[in-house]
PDB file of the backbone (N, CA, C, O) and the ligand in Angstrom, with CONECT records:
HET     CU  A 101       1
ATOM      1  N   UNK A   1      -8.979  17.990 -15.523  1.00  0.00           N
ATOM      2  CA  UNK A   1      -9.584  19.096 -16.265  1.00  0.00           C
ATOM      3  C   UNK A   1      -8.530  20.173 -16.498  1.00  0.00           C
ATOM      4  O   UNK A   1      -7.898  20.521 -15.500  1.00  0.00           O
ATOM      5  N   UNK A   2      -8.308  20.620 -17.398  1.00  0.00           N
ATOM      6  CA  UNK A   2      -7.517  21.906 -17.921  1.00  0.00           C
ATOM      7  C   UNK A   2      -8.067  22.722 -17.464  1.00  0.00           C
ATOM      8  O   UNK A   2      -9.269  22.923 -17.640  1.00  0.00           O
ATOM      9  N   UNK A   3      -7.116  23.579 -16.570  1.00  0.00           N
ATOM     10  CA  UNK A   3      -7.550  24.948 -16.090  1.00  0.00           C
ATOM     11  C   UNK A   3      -6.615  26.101 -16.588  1.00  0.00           C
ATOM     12  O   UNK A   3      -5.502  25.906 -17.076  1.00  0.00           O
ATOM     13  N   UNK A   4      -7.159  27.240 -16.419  1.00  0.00           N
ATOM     14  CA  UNK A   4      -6.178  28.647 -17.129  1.00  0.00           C
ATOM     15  C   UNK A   4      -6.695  29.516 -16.098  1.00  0.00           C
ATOM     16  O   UNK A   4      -7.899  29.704 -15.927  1.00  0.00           O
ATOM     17  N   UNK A   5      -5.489  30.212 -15.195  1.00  0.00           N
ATOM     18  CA  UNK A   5      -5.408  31.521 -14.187  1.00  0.00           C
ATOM     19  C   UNK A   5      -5.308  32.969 -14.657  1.00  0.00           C
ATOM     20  O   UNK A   5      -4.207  33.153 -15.176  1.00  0.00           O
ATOM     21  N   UNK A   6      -5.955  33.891 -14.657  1.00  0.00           N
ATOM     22  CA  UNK A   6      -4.737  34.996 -14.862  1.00  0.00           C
ATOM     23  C   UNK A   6      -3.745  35.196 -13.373  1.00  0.00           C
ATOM     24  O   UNK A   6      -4.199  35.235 -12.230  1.00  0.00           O
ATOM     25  N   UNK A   7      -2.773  35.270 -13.639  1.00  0.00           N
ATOM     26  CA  UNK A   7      -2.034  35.539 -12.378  1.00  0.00           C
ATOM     27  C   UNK A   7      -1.689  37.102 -12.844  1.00  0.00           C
ATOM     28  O   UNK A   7      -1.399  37.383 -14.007  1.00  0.00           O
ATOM     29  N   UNK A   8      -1.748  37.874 -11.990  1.00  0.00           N
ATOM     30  CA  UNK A   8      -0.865  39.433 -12.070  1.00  0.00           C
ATOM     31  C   UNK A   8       0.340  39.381 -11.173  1.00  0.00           C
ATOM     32  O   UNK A   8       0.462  38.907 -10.043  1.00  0.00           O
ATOM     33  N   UNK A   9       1.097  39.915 -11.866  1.00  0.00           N
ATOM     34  CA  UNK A   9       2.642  40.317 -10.604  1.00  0.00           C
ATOM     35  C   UNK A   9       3.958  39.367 -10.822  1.00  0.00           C
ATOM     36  O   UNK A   9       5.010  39.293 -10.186  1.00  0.00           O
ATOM     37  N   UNK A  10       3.415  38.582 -12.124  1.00  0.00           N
ATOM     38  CA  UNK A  10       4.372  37.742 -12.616  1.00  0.00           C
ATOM     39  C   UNK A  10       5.286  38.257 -13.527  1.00  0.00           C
ATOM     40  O   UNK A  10       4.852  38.509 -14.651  1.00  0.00           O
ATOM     41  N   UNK A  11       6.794  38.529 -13.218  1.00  0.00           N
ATOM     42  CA  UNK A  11       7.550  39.843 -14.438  1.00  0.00           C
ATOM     43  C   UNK A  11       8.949  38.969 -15.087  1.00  0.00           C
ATOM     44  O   UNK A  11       9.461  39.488 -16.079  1.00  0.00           O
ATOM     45  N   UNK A  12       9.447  37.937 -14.670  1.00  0.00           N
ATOM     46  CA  UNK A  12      10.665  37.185 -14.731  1.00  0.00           C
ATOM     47  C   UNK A  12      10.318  35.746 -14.623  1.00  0.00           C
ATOM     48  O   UNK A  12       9.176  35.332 -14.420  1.00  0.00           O
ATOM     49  N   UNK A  13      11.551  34.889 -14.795  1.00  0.00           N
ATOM     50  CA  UNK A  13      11.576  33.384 -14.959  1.00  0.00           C
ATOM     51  C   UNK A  13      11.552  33.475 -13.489  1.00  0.00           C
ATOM     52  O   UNK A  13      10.847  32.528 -13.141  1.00  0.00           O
ATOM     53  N   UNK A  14      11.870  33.988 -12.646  1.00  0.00           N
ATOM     54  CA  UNK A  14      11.832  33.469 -10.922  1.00  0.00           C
ATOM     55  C   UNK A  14      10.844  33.535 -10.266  1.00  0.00           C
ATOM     56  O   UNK A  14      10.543  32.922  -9.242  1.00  0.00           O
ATOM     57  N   UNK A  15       9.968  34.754 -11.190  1.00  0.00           N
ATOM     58  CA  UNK A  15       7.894  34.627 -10.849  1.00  0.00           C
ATOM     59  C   UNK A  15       7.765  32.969 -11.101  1.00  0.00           C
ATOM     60  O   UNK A  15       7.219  32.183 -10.327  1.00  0.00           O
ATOM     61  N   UNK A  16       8.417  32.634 -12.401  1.00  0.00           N
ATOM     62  CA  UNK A  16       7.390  31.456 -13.283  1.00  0.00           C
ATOM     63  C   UNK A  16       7.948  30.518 -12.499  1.00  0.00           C
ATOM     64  O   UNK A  16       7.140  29.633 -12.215  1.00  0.00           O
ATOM     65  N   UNK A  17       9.271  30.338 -11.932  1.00  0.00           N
ATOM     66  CA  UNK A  17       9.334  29.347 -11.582  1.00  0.00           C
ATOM     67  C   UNK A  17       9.048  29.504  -9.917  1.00  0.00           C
ATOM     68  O   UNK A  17       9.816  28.716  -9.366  1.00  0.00           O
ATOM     69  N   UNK A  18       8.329  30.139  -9.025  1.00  0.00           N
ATOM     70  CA  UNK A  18       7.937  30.235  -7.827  1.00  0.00           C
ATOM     71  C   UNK A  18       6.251  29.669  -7.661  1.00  0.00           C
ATOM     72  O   UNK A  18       5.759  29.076  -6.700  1.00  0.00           O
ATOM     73  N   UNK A  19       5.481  30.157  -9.176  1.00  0.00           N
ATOM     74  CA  UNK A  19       4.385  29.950  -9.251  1.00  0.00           C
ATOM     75  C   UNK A  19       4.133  28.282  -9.505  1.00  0.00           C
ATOM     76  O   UNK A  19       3.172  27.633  -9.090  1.00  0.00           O
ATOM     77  N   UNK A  20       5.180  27.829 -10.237  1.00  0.00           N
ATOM     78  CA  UNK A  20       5.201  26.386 -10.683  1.00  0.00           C
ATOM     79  C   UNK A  20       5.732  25.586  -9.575  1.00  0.00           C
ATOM     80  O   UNK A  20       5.375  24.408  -9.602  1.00  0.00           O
ATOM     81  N   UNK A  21       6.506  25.936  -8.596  1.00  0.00           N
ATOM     82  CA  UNK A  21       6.646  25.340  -7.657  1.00  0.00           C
ATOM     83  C   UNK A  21       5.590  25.145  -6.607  1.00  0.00           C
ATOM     84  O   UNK A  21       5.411  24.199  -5.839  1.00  0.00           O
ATOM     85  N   UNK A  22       4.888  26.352  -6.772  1.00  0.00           N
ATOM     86  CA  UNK A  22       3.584  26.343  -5.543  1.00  0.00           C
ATOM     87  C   UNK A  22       2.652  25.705  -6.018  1.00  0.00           C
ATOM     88  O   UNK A  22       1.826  25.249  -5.228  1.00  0.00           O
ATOM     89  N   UNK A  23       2.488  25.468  -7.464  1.00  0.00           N
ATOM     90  CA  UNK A  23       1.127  24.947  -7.889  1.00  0.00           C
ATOM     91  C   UNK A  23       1.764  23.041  -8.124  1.00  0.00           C
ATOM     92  O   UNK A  23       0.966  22.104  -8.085  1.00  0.00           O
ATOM     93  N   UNK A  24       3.300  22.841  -8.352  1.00  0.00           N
ATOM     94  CA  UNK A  24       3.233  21.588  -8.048  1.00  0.00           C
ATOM     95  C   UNK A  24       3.066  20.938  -6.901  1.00  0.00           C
ATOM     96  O   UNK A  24       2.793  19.743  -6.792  1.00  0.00           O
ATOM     97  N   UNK A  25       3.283  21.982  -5.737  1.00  0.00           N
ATOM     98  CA  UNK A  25       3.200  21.107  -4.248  1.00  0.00           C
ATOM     99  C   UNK A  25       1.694  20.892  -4.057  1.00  0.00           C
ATOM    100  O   UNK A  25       1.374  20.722  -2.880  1.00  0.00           O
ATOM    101  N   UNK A  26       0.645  20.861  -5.002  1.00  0.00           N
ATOM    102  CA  UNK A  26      -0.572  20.754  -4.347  1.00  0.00           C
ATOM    103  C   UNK A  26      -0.834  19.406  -5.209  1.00  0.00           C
ATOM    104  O   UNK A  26      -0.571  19.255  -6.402  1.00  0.00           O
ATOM    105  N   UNK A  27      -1.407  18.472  -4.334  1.00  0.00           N
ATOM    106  CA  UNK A  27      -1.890  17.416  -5.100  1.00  0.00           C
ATOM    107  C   UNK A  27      -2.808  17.300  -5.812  1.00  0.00           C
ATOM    108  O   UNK A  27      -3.753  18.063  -5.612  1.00  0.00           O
ATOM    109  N   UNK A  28      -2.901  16.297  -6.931  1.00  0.00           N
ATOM    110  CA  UNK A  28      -4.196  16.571  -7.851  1.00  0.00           C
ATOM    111  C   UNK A  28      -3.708  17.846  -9.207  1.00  0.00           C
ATOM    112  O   UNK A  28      -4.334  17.986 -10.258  1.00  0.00           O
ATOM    113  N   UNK A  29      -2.530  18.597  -8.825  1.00  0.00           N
ATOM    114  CA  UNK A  29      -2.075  19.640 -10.148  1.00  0.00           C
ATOM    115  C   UNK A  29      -1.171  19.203 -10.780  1.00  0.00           C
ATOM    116  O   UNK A  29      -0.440  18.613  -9.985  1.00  0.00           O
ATOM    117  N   UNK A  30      -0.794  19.145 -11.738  1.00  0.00           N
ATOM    118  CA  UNK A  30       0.271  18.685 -13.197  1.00  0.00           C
ATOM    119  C   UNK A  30       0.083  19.430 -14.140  1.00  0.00           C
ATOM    120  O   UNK A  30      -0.929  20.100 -14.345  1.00  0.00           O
ATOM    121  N   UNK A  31       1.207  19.361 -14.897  1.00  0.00           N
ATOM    122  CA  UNK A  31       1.198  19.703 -15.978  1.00  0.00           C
ATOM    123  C   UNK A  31       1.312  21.202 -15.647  1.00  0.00           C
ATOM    124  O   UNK A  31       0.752  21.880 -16.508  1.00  0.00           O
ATOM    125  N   UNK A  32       1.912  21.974 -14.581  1.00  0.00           N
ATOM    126  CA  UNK A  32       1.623  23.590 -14.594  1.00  0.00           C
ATOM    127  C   UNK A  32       2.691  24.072 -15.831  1.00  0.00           C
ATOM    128  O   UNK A  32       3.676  23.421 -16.182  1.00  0.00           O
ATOM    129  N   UNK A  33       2.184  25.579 -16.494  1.00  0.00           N
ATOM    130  CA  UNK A  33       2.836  25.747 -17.880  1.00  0.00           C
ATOM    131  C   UNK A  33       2.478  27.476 -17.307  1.00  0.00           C
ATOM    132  O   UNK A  33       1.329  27.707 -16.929  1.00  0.00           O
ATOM    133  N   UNK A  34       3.029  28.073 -17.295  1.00  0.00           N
ATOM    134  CA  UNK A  34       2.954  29.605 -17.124  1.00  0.00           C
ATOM    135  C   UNK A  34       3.665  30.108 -18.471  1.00  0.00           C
ATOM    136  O   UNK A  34       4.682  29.729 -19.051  1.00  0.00           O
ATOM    137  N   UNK A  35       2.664  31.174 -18.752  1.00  0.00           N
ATOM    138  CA  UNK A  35       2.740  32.065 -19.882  1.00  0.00           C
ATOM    139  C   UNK A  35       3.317  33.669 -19.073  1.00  0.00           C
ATOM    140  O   UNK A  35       2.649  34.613 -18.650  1.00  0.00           O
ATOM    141  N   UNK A  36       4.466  33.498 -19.095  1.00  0.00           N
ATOM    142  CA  UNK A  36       4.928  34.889 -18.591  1.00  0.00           C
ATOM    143  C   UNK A  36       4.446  36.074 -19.980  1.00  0.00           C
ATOM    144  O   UNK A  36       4.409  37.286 -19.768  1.00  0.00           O
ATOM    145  N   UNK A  37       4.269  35.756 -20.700  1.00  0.00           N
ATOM    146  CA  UNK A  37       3.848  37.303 -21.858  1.00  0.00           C
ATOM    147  C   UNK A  37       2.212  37.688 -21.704  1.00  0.00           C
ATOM    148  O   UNK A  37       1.765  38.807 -21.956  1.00  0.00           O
ATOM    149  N   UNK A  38       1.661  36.904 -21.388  1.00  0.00           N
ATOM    150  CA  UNK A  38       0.159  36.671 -21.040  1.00  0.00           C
ATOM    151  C   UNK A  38      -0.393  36.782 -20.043  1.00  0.00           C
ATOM    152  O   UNK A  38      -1.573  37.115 -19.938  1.00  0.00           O
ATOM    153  N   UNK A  39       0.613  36.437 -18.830  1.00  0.00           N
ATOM    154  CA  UNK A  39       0.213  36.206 -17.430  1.00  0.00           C
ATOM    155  C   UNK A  39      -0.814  35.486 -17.287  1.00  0.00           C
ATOM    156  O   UNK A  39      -1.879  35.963 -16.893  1.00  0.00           O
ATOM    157  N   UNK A  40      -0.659  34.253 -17.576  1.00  0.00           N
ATOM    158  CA  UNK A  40      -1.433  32.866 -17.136  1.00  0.00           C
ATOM    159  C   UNK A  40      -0.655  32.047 -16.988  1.00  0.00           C
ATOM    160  O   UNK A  40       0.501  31.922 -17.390  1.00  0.00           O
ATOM    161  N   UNK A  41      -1.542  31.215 -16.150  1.00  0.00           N
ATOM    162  CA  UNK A  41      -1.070  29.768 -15.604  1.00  0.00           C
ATOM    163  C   UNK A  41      -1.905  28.693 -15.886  1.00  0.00           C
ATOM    164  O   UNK A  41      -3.052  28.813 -15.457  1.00  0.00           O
ATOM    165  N   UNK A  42      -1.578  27.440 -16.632  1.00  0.00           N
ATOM    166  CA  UNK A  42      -2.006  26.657 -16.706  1.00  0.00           C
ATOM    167  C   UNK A  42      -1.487  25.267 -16.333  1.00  0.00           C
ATOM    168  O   UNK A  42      -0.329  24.850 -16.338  1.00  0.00           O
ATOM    169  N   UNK A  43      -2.846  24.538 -15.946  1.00  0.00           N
ATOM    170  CA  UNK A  43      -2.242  23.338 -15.273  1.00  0.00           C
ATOM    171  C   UNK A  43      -3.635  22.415 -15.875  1.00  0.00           C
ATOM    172  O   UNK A  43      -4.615  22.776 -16.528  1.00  0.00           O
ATOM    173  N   UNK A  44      -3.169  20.912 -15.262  1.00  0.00           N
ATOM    174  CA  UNK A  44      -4.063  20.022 -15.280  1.00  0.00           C
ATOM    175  C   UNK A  44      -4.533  20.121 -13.810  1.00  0.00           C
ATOM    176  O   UNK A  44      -3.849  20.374 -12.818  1.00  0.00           O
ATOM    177  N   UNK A  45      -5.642  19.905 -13.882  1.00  0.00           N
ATOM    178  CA  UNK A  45      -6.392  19.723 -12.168  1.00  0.00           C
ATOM    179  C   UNK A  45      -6.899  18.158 -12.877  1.00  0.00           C
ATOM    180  O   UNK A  45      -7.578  17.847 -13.855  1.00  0.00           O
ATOM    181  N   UNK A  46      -6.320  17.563 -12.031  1.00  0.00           N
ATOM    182  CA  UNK A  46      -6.566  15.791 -12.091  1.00  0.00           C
ATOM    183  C   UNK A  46      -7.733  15.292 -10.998  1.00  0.00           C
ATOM    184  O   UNK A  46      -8.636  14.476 -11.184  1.00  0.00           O
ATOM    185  N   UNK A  47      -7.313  16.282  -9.447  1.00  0.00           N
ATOM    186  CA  UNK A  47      -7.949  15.498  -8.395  1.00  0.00           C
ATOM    187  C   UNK A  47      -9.469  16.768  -8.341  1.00  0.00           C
ATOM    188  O   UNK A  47     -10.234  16.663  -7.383  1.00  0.00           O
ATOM    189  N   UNK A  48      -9.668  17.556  -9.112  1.00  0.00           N
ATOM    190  CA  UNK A  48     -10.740  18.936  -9.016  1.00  0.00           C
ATOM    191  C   UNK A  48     -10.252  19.347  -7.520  1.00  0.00           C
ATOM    192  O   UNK A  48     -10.961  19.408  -6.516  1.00  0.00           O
ATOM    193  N   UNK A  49      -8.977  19.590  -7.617  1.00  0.00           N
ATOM    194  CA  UNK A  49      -8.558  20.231  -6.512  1.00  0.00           C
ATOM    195  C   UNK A  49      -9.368  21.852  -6.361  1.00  0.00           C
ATOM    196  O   UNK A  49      -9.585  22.498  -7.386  1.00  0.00           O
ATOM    197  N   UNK A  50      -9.708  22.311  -5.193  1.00  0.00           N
ATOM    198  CA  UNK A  50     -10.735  23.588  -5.251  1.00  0.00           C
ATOM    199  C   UNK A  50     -10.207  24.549  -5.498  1.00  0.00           C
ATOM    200  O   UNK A  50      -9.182  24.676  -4.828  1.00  0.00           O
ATOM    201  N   UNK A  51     -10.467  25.642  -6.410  1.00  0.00           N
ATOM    202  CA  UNK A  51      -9.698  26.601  -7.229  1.00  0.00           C
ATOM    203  C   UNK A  51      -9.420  27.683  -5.913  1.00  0.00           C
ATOM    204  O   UNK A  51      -8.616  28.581  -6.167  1.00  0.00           O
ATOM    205  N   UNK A  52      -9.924  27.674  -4.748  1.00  0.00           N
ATOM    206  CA  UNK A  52      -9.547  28.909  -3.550  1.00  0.00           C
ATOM    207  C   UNK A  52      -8.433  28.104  -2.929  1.00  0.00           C
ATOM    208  O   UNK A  52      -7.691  28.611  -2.087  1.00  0.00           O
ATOM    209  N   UNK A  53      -8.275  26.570  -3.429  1.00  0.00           N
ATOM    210  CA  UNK A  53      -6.357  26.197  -2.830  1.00  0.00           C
ATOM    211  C   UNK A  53      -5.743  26.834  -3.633  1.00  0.00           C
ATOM    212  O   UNK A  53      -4.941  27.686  -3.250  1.00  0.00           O
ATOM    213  N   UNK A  54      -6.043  26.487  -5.477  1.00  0.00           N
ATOM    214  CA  UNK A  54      -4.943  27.130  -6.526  1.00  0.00           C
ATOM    215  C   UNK A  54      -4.609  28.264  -6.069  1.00  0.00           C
ATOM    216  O   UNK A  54      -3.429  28.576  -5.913  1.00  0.00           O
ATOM    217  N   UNK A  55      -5.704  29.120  -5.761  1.00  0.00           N
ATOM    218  CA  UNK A  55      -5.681  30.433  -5.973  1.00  0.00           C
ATOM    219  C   UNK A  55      -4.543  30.979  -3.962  1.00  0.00           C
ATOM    220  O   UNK A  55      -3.893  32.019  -3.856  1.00  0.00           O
ATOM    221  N   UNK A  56      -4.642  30.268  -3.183  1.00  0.00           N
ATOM    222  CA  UNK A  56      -4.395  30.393  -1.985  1.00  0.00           C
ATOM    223  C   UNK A  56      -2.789  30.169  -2.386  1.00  0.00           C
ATOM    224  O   UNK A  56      -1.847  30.960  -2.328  1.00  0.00           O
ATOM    225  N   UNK A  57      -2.826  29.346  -2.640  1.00  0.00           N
ATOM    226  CA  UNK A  57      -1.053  28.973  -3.232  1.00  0.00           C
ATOM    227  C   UNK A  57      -0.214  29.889  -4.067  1.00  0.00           C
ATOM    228  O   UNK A  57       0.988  29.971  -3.814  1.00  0.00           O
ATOM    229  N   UNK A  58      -0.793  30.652  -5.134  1.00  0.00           N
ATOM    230  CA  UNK A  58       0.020  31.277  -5.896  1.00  0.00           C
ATOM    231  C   UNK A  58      -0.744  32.669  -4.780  1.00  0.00           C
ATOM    232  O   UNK A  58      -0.102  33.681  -5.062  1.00  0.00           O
ATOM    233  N   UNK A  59      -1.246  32.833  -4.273  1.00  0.00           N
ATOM    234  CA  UNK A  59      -1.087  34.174  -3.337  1.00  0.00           C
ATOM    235  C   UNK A  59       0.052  33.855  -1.986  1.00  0.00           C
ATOM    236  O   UNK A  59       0.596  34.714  -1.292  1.00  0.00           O
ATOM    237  N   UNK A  60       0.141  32.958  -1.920  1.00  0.00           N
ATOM    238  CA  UNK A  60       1.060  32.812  -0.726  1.00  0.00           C
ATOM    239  C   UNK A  60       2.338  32.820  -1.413  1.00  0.00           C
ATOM    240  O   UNK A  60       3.238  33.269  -0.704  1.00  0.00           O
ATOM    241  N   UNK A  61       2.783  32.370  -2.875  1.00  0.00           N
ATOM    242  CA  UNK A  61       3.927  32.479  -3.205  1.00  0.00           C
ATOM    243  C   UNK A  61       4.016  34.089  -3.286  1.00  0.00           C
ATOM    244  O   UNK A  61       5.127  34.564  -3.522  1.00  0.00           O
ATOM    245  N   UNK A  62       3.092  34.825  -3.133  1.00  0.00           N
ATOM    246  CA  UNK A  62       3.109  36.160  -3.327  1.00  0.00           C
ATOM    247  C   UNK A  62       2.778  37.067  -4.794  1.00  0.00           C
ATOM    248  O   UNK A  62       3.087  38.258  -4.839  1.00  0.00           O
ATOM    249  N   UNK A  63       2.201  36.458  -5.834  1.00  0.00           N
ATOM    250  CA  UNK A  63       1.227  36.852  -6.638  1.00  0.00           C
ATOM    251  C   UNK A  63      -0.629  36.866  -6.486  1.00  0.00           C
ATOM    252  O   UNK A  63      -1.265  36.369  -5.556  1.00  0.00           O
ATOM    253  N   UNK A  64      -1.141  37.523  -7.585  1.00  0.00           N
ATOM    254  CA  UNK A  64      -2.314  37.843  -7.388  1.00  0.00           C
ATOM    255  C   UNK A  64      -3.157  36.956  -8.317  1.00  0.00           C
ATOM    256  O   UNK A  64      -2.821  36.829  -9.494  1.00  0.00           O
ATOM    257  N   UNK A  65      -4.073  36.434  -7.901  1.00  0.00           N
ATOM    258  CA  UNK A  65      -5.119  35.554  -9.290  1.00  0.00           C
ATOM    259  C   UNK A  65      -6.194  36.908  -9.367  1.00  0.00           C
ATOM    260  O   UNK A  65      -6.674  37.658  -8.517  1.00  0.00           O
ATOM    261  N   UNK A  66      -6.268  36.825 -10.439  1.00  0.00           N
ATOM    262  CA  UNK A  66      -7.487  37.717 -11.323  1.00  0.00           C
ATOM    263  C   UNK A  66      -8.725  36.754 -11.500  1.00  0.00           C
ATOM    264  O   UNK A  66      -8.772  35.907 -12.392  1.00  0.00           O
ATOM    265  N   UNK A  67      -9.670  36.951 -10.617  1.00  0.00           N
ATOM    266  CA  UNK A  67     -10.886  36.490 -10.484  1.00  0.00           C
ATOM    267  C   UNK A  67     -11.571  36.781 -12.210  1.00  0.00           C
ATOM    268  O   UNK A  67     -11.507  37.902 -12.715  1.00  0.00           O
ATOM    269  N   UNK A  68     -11.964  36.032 -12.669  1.00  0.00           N
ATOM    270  CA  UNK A  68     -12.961  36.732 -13.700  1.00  0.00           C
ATOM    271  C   UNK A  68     -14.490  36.298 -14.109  1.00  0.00           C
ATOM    272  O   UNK A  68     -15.121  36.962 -14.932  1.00  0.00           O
TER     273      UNK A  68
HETATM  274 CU    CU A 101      10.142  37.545 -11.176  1.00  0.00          CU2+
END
């Protein structure tokens, strides 16, 4: 399933590529694509991995998900 995050706190290529690293180490995610002008993240969720891991992962890389 195609999913879309807002992430906040993402400002440089070393946000995008910290966020893409955290969201590839989780199984079941592909395809992650971050929109640094937008502040989203998008990925494939293959395995319906549970969105409080997505969301646990890019807070531990040290950004924020925007609940909406
Ligand atoms: Cu940065």
């Amino acid at each position: 399933m195609a999913s879309v995050l807002k992430v906040k706190g993402m400002s440089c290529q070393h946000c995008v590529m910290a966020v893409t690293k955290a969201l590839n180490q989780l199984d079941g995610v592909k395809n992650v694509q971050v929109d640094l002008a937008k502040g989203e993240v998008r990925f494939d969720n293959t395995k319906e991995v549970a969105s409080n891991r997505v969301a646990k992962a890019i807070e531990d890389a040290g950004y924020e998900v925007i609940q909406s």
